[in-house]
C-alpha positions in Angstrom: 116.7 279.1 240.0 119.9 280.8 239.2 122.4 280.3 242.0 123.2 284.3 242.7 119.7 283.9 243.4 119.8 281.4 246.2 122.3 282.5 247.9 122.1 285.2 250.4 125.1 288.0 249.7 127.6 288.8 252.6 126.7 292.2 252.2 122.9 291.2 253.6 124.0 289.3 256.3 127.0 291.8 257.1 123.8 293.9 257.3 121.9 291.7 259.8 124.8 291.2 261.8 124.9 295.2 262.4 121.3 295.1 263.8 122.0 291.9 266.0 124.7 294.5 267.7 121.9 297.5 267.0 119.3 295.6 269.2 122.4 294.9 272.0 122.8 298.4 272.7 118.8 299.0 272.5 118.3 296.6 275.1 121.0 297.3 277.4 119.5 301.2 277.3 116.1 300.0 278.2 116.0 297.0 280.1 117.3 297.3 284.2 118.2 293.4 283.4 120.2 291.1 281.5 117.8 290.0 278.7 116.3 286.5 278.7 114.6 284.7 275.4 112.4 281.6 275.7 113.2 278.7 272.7 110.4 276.4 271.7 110.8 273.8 269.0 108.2 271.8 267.5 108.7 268.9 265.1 111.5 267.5 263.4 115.4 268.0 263.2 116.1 270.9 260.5 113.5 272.7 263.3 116.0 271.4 265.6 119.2 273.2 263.7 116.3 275.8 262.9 116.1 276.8 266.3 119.8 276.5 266.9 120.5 279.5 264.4 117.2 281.5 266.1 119.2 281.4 269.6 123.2 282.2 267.7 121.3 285.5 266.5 119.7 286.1 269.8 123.1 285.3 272.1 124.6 288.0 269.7 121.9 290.7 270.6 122.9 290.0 274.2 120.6 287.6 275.1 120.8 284.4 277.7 118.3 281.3 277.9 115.7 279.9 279.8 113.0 277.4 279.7 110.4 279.2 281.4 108.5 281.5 279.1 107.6 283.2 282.5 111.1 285.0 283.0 111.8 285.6 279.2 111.7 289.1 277.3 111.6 287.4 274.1 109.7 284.2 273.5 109.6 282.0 270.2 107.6 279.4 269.4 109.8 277.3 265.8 106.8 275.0 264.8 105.6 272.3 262.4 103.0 272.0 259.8 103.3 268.5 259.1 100.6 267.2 261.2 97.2 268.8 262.4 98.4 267.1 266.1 101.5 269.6 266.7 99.9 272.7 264.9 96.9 272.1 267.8 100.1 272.1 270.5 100.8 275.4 269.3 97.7 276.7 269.4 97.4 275.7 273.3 101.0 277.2 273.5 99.9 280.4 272.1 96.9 280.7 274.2 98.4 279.8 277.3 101.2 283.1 276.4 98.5 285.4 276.9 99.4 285.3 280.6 102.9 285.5 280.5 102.3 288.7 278.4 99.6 290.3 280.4 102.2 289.4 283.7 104.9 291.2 281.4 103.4 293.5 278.6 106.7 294.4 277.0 107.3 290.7 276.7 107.8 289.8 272.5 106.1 287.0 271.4 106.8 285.2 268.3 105.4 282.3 265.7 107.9 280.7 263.4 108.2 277.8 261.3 106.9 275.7 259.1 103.2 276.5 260.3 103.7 280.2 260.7 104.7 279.9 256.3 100.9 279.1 255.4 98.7 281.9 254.7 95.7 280.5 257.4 97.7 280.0 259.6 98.9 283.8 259.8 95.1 284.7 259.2 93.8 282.9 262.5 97.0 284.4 264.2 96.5 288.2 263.1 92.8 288.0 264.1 92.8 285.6 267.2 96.4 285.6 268.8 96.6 289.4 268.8 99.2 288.7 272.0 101.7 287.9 269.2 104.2 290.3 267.8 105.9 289.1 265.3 105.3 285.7 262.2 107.4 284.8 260.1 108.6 281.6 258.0 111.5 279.5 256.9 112.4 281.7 254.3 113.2 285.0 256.6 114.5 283.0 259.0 118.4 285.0 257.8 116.2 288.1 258.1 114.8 287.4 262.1 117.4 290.3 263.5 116.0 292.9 261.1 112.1 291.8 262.5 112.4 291.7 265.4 114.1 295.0 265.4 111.0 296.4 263.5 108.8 294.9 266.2 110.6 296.8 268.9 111.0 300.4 266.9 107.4 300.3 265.3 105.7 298.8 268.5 103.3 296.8 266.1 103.0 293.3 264.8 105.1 292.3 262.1 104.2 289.5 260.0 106.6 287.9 257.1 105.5 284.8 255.1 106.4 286.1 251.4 106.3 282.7 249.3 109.2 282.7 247.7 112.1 279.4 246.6 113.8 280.2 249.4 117.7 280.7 250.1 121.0 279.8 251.6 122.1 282.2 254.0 126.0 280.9 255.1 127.7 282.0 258.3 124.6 282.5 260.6 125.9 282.4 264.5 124.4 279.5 266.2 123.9 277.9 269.5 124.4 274.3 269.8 122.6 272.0 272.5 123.2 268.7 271.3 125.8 267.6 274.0 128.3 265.7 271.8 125.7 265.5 268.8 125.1 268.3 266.6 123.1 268.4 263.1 124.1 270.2 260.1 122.2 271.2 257.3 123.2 269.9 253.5 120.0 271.3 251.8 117.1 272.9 252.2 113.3 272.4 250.4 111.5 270.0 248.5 110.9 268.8 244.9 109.0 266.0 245.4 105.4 267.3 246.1 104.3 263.8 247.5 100.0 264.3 247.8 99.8 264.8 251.5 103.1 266.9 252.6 102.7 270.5 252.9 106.7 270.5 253.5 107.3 271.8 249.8 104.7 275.0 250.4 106.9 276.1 253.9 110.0 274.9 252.7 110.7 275.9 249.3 112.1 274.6 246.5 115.5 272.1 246.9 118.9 274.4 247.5 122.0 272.8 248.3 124.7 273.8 250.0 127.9 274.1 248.5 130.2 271.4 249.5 133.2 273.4 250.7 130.8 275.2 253.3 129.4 271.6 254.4 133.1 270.3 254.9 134.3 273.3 256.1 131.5 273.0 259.2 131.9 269.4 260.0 135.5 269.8 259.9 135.4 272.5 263.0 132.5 270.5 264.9 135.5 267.3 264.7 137.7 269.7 266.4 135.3 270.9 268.8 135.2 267.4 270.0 131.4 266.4 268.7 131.1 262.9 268.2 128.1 262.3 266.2 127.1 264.7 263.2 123.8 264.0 261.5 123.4 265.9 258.2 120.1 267.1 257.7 117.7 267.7 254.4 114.1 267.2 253.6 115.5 264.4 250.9 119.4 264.2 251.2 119.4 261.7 248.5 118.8 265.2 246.3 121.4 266.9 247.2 124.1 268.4 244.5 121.2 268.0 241.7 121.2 272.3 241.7 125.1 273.0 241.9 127.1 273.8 239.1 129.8 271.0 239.9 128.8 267.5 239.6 128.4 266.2 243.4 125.8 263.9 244.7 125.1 262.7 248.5 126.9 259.8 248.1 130.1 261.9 246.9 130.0 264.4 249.9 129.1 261.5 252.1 132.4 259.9 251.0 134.6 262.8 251.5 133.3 263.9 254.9 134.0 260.1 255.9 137.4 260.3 255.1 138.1 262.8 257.2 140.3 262.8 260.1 138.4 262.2 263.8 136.8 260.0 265.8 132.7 260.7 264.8 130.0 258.7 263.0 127.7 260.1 260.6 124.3 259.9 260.3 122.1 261.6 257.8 118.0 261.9 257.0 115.9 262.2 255.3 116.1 259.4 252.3 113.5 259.3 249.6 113.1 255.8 248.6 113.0 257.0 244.7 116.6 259.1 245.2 118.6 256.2 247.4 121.1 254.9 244.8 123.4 252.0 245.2 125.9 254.2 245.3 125.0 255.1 247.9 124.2 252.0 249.6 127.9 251.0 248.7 129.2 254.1 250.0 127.6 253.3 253.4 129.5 250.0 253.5 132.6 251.0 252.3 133.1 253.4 255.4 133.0 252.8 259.3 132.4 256.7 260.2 128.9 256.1 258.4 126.3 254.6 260.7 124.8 251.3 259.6 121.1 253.0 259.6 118.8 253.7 257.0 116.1 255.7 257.6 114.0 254.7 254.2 110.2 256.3 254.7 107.7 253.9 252.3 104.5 255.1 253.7 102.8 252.5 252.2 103.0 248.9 250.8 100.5 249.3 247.9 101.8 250.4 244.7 98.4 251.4 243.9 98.3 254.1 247.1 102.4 254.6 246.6 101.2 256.2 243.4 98.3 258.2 244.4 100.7 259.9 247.2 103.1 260.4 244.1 105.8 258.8 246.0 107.7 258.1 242.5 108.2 253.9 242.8 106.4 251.0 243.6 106.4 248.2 246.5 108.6 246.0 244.3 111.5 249.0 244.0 111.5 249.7 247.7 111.6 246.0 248.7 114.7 245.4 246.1 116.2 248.2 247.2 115.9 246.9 250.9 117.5 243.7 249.6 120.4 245.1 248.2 120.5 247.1 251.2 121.0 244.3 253.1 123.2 242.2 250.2 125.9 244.9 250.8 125.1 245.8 254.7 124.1 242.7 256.8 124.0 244.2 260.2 122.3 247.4 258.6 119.4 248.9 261.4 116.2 249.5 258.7 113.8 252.2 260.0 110.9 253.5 258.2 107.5 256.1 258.1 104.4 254.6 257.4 101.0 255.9 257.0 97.8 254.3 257.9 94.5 255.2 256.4 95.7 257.6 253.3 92.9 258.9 251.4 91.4 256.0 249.2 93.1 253.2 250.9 90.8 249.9 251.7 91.6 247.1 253.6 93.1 245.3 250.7 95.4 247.8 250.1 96.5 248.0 254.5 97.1 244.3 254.2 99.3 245.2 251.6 101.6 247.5 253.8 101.1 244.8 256.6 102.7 242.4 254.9 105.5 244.6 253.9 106.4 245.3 257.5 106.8 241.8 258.1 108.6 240.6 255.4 111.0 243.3 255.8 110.9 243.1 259.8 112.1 246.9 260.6 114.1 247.4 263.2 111.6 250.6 264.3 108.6 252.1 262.5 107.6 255.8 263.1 103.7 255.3 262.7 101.0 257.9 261.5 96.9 258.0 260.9 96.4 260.3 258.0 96.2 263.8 258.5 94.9 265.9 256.0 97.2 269.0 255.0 95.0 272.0 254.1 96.8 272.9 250.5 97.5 269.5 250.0 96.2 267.7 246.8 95.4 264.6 249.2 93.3 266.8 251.6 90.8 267.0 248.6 90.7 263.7 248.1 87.3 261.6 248.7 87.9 259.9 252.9 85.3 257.2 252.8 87.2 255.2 255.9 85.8 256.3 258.9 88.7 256.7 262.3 87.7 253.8 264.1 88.5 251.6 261.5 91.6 253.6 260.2 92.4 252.9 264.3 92.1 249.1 264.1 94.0 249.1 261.1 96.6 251.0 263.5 96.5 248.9 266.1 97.3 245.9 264.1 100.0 247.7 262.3 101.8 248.3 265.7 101.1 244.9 266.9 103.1 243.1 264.4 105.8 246.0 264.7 106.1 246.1 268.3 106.7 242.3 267.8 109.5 242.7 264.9 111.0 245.5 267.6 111.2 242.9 270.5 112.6 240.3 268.7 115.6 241.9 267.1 116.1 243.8 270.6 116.0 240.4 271.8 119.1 239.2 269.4 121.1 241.8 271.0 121.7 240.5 274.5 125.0 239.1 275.1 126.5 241.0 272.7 128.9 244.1 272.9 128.1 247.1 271.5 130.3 250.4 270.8 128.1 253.5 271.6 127.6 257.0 271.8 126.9 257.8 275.6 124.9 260.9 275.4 123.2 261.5 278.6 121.4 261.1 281.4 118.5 258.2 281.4 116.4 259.3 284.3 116.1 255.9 285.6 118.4 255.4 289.1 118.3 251.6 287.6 120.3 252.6 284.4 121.3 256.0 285.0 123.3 256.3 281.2 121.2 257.0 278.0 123.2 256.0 274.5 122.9 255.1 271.5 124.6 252.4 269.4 125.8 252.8 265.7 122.7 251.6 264.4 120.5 254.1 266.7 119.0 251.7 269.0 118.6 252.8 272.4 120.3 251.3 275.6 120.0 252.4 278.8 123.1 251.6 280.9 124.5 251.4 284.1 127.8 253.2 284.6 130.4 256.1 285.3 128.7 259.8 284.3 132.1 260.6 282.8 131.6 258.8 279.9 129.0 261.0 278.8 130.0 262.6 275.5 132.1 259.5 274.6 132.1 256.3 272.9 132.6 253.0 274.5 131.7 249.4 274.7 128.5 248.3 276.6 127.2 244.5 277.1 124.2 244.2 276.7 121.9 242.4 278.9 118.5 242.8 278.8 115.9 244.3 276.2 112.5 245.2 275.2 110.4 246.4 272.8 111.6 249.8 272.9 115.2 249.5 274.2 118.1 247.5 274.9 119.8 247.4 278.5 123.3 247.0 279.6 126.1 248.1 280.9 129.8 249.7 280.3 132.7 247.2 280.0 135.3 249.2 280.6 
């Protein structure tokens, strides 16, 4: 793709930004009340900063927030088509809006997201949801102002999932809830085409940003006082690979560490085949770089590694764990694994079981196969049947749960700097945080130090958490 291509001009977005101010003055003519819009978002963190841009548009077209679809004028639903689980969430959602739109028939509501991209998906919406106004993808995301202005003008639905590479669209307004957390974008799409993830269909190809505009944001959200930045990308060990100057992760990584503030950096996805030692050293060399690696190897089978196209084999991922390790000795390890993929036997589970405990993860994020409709994988021969892909599962979460509770366990006594970032729910430990390495601790202590960092003993642990409290 040519990069005039990829990126959307200011003259298109000048144009948007006219309609966000066109729909203002439409709504304040015909509404007797201040306008109210209804965020949902499903699945993972680019949805997250997704969702952020949805609700910048909307606050510019005069619109305020609330939680109950019930009240709103406008309500979105930003979803994920990465597993059949949260597409049948949004189905239920859906349904359920057909009474907050027969209680308010000038109510808008629309699908977005990765799931609203595929083709079916739109089908079974067009002929079975006919409650919902307006679909549209990842890809016309930059283009949301001009559709839902055709929604309200042609008073019909409005459906936009044209496949397409995608783009860059810079200077979007945005709405950030993160508290003193906030997520920016690097890239965007996928190469890889690994046999199960429909993520390059919805996504697009990979399209970086350029660096100035990456530096540019994380240097304002410094000054705005945000104390953890995550930087987001379907595989952020791509990035730079489609810009004309030479500029990999671990070269943006370095700069943005070296600026001025007091933040930490966190960043995912990593692809096991893309994670360099440079980067690994990079990591070490800098203290505003969290010691965590999120590292997905969905399995411990070179034999199923290859059949998901994954692009290396058990022996690569566990020497570059080591090296990891070598050059980061308190780094956290967290990982995706899949159970059950399409051809796997027991042999081959054993395999990824004894992975997880030679490597001893500090957390796993755990999955069951779930076939992708447009996914090479989903036509693959599935002689396993559930219930053993479940006790495969459940002895998959056993030996993690133990790994988890142990190095938990080595955490009490110690103090750790962290992140207080909320409210715990717990009268017990009233604090929720988060230390460098992203392991949670609930604390006891003063609600002003939400938003900041500071040093917590820790005392107790489990499985799941660690507990403690502030020092100072």
């Amino acid at each position: 793709m040519k990069r005039e291509e990829v990126v959307v001009s200011p003259q298109q977005l000048a144009r948007q930004r006219e309609i966000m101010q066109e729909i203002r003055t439409h709504l304040q003519e015909t509404l007797d009340h201040a306008p109210l819009a209804c965020v949902d978002t499903f699945g993972c963190q680019q949805n997250v900063a997704d969702s952020e841009h949805i609700m910048g548009m909307l606050r510019e077209m005069g619109f305020a927030f609330t939680e109950d679809p019930h009240q709103a004028d406008v309500v979105i639903l930003n979803t994920c088509a990465v597993r059949e689980h949260a597409e049948q969430r949004v189905y239920g959602n859906l349904g359920a809006l057909t009474h907050t739109k027969k209680a308010n028939p000038r109510q808008i509501i629309c699908l977005c997201g990765c799931m609203a991209q595929q083709k079916q998906v739109a089908d079974k919406v067009r002929a079975s949801y006919r409650h919902v106004d307006l679909v549209f993808g990842p890809h016309a995301l930059w283009r949301f102002p001009e559709l839902l202005q055709k929604v309200y003008h042609q008073h019909g639905r409005v459906f936009s999932i044209d496949d397409s590479h995608g783009s860059i669209a810079e200077g979007l307004p945005i709405v950030r809830e993160g508290g003193a957390k906030a997520w920016v974008s690097v890239m965007y799409g996928c190469n890889n085409f690994c046999t199960y993830c429909i993520v390059p269909y919805v996504r697009g190809r990979e399209r970086s940003r350029d660096k100035a505009c990456i530096v540019a944001d994380v240097k304002s959200l410094i000054a705005e006082g945000y104390k953890e930045i995550t930087l987001l990308g379907q595989n952020v060990n791509s990035y730079g690979k489609d810009l004309p100057e030479a500029c990999d992760f671990a070269d943006l990584l370095d700069e943005l560490a070296r600026l001025d503030g007091d933040f930490l950096l966190r960043f995912m996805t990593s692809h096991p085949k893309d994670a360099s030692h440079k980067l690994l050293d990079t990591m070490a060399r800098h203290e505003k770089i969290a010691r965590h690696l999120h590292l997905p190897f969905q399995s411990g089978s070179t034999r199923i590694l290859q059949a998901m196209n994954r692009g290396y084999s058990r022996e690569e991922y566990l020497a570059l764990v080591d090296y990891a390790r070598t050059v980061m000795p308190d780094i956290v390890l967290t990982s995706d694994v899949i159970v059950g993929f399409p051809g796997e036997t027991k042999e081959a589970f054993e395999e990824t079981l004894s992975l997880v405990q030679q490597v001893r993860f500090d957390a796993l994020f755990t999955f069951i196969y779930s076939p992708r409709p447009g996914t090479p994988a989903a036509k693959l021969p599935d002689p396993v049947p559930r219930a053993e892909k479940q006790q495969w599962f459940d002895a998959l979460l056993q030996v993690q749960n133990a790994n988890s509770a142990q190095k938990h366990a080595a955490y009490v006594g110690t103090v750790q700097r962290v992140l207080v970032d909320g409210k715990s729910g717990d009268s017990r430990w009233p604090l929720s945080a988060r230390t460098a390495g992203g392991r949670l601790v609930h604390l006891v202590g003063d609600e002003a130090s939400i938003g900041r960092f500071k040093t917590a003993k820790i005392t107790d642990s489990n499985t799941w958490a660690l507990f403690g409290e502030l020092t100072e």
